[in-house]
C-alpha positions as CSV (number, residue, x, y, z in Angstrom):
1,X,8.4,-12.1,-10.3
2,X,8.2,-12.4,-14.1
3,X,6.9,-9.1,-14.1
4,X,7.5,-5.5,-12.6
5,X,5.4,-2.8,-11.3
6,X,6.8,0.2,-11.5
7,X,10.5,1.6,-11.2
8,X,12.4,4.1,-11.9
9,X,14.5,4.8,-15.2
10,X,16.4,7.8,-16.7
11,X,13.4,8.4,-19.1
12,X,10.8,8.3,-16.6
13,X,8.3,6.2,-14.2
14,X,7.8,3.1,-16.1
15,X,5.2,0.8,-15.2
16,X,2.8,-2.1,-16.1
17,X,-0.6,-0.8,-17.3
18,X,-3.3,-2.8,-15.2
19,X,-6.1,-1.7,-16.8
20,X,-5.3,-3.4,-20.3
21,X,-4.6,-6.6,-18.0
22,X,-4.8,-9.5,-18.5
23,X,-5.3,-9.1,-22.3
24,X,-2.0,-7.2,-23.0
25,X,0.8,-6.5,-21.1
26,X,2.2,-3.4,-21.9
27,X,4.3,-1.1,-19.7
28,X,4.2,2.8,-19.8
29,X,6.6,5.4,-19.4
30,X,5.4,8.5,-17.3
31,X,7.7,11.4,-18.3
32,X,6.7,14.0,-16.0
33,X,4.2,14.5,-12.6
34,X,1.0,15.1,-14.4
35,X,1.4,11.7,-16.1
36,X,2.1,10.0,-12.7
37,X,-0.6,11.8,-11.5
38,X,-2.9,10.8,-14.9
39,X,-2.0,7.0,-14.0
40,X,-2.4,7.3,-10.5
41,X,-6.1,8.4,-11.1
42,X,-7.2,6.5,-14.1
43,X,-5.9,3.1,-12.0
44,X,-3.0,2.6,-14.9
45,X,-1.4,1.8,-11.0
46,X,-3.6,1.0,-8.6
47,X,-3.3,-0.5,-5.1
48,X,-2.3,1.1,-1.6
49,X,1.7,0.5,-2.0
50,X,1.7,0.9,-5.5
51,X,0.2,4.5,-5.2
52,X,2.9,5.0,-2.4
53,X,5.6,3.9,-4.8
54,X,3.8,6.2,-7.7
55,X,3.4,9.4,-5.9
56,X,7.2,9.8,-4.4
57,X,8.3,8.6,-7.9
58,X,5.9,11.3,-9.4
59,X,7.5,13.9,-6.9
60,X,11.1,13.2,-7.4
61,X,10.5,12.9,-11.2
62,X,8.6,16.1,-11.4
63,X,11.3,18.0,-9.4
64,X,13.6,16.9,-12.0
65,X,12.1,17.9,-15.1
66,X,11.9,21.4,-13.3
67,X,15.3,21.3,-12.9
68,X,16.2,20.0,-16.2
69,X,14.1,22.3,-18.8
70,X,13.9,25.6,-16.2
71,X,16.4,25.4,-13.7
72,X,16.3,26.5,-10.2
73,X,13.8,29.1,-10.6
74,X,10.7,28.8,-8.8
75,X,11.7,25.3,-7.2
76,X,10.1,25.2,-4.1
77,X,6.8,26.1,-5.0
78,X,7.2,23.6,-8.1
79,X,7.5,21.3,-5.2
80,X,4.6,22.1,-3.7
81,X,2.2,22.2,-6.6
82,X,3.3,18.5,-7.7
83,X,2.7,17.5,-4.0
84,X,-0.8,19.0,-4.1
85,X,-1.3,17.6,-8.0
86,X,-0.3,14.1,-6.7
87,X,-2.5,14.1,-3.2
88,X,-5.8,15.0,-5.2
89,X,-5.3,11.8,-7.0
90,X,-6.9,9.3,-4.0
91,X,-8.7,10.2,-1.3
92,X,-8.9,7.3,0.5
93,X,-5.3,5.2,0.2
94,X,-3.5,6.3,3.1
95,X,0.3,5.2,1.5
96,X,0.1,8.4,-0.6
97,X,-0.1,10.6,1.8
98,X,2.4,8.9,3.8
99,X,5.0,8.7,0.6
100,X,4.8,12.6,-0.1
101,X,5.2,13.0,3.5
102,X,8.4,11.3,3.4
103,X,9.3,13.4,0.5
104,X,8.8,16.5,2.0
105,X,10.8,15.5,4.7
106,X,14.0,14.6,2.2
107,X,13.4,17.8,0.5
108,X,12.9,20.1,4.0
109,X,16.4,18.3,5.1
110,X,18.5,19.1,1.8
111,X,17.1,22.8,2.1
112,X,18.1,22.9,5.8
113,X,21.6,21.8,4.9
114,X,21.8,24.0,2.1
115,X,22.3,21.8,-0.4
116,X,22.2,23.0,-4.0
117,X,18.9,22.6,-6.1
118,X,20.6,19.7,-8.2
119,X,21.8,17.5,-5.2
120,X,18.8,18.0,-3.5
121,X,16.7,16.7,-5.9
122,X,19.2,13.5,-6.6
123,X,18.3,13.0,-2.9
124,X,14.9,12.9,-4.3
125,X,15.5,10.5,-6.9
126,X,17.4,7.9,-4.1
127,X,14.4,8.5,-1.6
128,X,11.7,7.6,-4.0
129,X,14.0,4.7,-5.3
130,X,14.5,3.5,-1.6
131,X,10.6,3.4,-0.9
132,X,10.4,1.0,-3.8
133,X,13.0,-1.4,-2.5
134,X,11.8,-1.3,1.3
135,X,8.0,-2.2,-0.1
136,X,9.3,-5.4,-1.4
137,X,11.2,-5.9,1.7
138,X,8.3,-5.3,3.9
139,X,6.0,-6.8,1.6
140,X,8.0,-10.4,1.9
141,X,8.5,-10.3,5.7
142,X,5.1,-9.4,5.8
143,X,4.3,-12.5,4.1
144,X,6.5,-14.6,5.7
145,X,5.0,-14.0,9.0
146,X,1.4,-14.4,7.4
147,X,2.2,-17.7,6.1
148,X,1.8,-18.7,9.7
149,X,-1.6,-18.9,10.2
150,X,-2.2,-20.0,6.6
151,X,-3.2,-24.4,7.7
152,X,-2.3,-26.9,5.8
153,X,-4.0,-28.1,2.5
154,X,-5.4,-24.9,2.8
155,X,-8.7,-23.3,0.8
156,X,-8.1,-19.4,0.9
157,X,-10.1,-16.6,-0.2
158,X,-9.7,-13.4,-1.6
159,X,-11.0,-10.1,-2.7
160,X,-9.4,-7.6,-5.3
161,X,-6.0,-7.7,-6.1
162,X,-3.7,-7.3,-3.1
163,X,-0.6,-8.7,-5.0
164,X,2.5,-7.6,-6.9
165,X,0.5,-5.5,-8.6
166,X,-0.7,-3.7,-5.5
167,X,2.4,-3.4,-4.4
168,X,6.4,-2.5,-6.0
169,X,6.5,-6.4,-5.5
170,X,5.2,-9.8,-4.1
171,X,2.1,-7.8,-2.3
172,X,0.6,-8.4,1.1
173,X,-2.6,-10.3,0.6
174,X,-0.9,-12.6,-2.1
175,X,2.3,-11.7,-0.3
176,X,1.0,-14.3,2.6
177,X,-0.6,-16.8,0.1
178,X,2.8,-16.8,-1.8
179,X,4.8,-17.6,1.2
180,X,2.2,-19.9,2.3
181,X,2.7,-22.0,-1.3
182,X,6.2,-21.9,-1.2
183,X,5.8,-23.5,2.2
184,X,3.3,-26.5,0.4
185,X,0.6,-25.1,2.0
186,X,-2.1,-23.8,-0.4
187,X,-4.7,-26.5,-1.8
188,X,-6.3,-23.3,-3.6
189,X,-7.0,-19.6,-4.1
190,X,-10.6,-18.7,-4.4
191,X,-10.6,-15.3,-6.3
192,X,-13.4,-12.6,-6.4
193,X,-13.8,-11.0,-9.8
194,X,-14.5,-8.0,-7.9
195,X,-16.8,-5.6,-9.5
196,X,-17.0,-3.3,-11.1
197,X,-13.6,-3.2,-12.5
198,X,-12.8,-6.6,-11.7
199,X,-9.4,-6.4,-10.0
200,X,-10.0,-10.2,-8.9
201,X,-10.9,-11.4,-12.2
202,X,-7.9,-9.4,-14.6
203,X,-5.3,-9.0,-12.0
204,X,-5.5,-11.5,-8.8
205,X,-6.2,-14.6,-11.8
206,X,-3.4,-13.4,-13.7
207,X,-0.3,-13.0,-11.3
208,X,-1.8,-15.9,-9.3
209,X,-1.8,-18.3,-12.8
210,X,1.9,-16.6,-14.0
211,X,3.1,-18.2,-10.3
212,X,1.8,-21.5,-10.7
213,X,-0.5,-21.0,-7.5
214,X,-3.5,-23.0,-8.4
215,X,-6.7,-20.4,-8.6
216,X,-10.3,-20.5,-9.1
217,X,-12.3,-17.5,-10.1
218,X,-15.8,-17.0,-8.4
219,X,-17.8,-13.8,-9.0
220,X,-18.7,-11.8,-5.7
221,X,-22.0,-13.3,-4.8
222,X,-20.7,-16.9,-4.9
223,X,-18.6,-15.8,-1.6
224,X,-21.2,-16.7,0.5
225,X,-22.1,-20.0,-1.2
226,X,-18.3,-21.4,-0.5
227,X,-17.9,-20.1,3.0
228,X,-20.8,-21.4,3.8
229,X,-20.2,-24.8,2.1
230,X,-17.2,-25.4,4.4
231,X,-14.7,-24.4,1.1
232,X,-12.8,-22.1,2.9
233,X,-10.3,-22.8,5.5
234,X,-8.8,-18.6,5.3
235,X,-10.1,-15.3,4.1
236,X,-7.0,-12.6,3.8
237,X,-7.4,-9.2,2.0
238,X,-5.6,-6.2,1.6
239,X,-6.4,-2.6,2.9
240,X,-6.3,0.9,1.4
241,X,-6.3,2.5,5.0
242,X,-6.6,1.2,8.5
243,X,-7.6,3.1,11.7
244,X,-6.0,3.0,14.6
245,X,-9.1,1.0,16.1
246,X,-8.5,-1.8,13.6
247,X,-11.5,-0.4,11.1
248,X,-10.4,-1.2,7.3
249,X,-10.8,0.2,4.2
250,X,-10.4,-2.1,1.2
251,X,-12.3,-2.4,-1.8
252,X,-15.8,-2.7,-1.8
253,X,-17.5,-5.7,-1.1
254,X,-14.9,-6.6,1.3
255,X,-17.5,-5.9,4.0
256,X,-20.0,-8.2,3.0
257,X,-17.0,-11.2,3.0
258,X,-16.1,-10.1,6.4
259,X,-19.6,-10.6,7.7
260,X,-20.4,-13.8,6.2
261,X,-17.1,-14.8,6.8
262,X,-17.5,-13.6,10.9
263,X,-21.2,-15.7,10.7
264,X,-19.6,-19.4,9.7
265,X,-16.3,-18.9,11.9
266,X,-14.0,-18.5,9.0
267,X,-11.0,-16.6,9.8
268,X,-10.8,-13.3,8.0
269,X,-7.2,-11.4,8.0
270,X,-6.3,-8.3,6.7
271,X,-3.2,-8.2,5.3
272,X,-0.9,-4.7,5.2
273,X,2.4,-3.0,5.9
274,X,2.3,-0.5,9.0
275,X,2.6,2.4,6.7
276,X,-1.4,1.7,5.9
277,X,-1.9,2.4,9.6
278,X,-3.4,5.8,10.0
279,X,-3.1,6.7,13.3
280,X,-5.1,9.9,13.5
281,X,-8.0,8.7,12.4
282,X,-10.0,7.0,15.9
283,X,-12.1,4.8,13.6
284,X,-13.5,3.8,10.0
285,X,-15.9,6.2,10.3
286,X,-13.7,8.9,9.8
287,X,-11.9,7.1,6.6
288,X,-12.9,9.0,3.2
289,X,-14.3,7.2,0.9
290,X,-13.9,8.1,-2.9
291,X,-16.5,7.6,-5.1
292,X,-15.6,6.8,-8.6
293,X,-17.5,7.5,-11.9
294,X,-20.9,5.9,-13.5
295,X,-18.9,4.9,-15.9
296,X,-17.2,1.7,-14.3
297,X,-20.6,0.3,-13.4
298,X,-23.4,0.8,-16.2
299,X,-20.3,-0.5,-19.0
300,X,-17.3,-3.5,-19.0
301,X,-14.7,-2.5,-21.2
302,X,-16.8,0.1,-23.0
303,X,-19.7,-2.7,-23.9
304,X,-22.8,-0.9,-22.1
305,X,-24.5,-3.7,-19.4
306,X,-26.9,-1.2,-18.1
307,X,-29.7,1.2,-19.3
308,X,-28.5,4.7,-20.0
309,X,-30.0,6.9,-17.8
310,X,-29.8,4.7,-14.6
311,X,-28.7,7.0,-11.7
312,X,-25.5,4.8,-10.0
313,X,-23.9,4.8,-6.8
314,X,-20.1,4.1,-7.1
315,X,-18.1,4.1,-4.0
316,X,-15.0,2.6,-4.3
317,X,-14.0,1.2,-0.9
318,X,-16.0,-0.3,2.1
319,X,-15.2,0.2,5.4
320,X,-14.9,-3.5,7.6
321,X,-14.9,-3.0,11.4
322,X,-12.7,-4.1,13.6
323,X,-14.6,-6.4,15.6
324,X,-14.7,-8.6,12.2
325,X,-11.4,-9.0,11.4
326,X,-9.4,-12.3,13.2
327,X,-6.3,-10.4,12.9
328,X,-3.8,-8.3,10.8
329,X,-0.5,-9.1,9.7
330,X,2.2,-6.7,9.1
331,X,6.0,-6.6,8.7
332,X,6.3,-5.9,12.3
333,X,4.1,-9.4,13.3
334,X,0.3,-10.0,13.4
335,X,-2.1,-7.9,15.4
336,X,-5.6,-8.1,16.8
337,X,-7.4,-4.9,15.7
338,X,-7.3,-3.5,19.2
339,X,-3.3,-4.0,19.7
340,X,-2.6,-1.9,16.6
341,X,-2.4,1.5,19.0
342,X,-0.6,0.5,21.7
343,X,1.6,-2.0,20.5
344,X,2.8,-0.3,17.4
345,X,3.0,3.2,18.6
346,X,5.1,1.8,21.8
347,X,7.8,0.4,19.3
């Protein structure tokens, strides 16, 4: 990649600024949690794995400027407030959750073994370092087993940005349509601009062109015009949170590709790491679903599109059930929506 996400450096979280993409690409340094937490919720980093990555950076990072400028005192419930600051950034992307869990673990085991303050929190620093690497891992198995159903000379869809930028690196959705170029395979990417902050049109466009991956920006309500017109072969999105019936979150307006996708008999995978698998939820029904400010909608880059009084509904996700989705690919091989339960929790 000619570009990085987010990682870790002595000063702070560093990481690529998406929402000044793709006119400037500038990088930001997070110094403490409350700026993690800043970026997390004003979509600096945005994306399911990305968020993952963010918050146990955001943890470990926080833990050590408490360490650094006030020292032990107070250090467990320091951890506990920069847990709670950094799960009230998201509501509905499930990898947050899932990274502070996995902090909390690190930090419950060093206070077990009685390690002191300053060890414990390098253990912090390596955990949050080692989620990083083991999403690009996962994220180009993930796509490697993806490319598979990915035909030849193939026309491919997609919605949002599920790529690098997503992700710590190489992403799922654009994690499979990567693999699937390297392999030869991909005639074209068909990109949503996805409304209202156009993740398809800034981001998707943007890593898609820096790659050499030949891509063609539509606007949302030209999805059904293509499908329909026998333009393409694939649909394969990302997901915020999955259910353990198969039900999907992902950006809005995923939905409404799933069903006209289902209605012409185009294949439609989602494409995610297990760690997006929520298992205690039965079904999408149960997913929250954040709703975001009027803002995003009624104005494009500050330039007002809409009267200024209109009263706006702005949720941020869709839920796509189960019953449309052909399959969904994870590190671990690719599911139908109804295997996800038994097959993963038995391995």
């Amino acid at each position: 990649m000619s570009f990085e996400t987010i990682a870790w450096q002595d000063e702070g979280v560093v990481m690529i600024d998406q929402t000044r993409l793709p006119l400037e690409e500038v990088y930001v340094t997070c110094r403490n949690a409350e700026e993690v937490a800043r970026a997390i919720r004003t979509m600096v980093i945005r994306g399911a794995p990305a968020i993952g990555v963010a918050a146990a950076m955001g943890v470990a990072l926080g833990m050590k400027r408490q360490l650094d400028e006030v020292g032990e005192a107070g250090l467990s419930d320091r951890f506990e407030a920069v847990c709670r600051l950094l799960a009230a950034t998201r509501p509905t992307a499930v990898n947050l959750f899932w990274a502070l869990d996995r902090m909390r673990q690190v930090w419950s085991q060093a206070n077990g073994r009685g390690l002191p303050a300053a060890e414990a929190v390098k253990l912090l620093v390596a955990a949050a370092v080692k989620i990083r690497e083991q999403d690009i891992e996962t994220n180009r198995r993930l796509g490697a087993l993806g490319a598979a159903v990915v035909p030849e000379k193939a026309r491919v869809l997609t919605h949002c940005n599920a790529g690098a930028l997503a992700c710590a690196g190489y992403g799922t959705a654009l994690g499979v349509i990567r693999a699937a170029h390297e392999q030869g395979k991909i005639r074209e990417v068909l990109a949503d601009e996805t409304r209202p902050l156009l993740q398809g049109a800034r981001l998707t466009a943007w890593e898609l062109q820096r790659d050499q991956i030949p891509v063609t920006l539509i606007t949302d309500n030209m999805a059904a015009h293509f499908i329909a017109a026998g333009a393409v072969d694939l649909v394969v999105v990302g997901a915020d949170r999955i259910a353990a019936n198969g039900d999907t979150a992902n950006k809005i307006g995923t939905l409404g590709v799933a069903i006209i996708a289902r209605e012409f008999q185009v294949p439609f995978y989602v494409a995610a790491p297990c760690s997006t698998i929520d298992f205690s939820l039965a079904n999408g029904g149960e997913i929250p679903i954040e709703e975001r400010d009027r803002e995003e909608v009624v104005a494009i880059r500050g330039q007002v599109v809409a009267p200024a009084e209109v009263a706006v509904y702005n949720p941020a996700f869709d839920v796509t059930p189960a019953a449309f989705i052909t399959g969904i690919i994870t590190e671990k091989g690719i599911f139908k929506p109804e295997e996800l339960l038994p097959r993963l929790c038995r391995n």
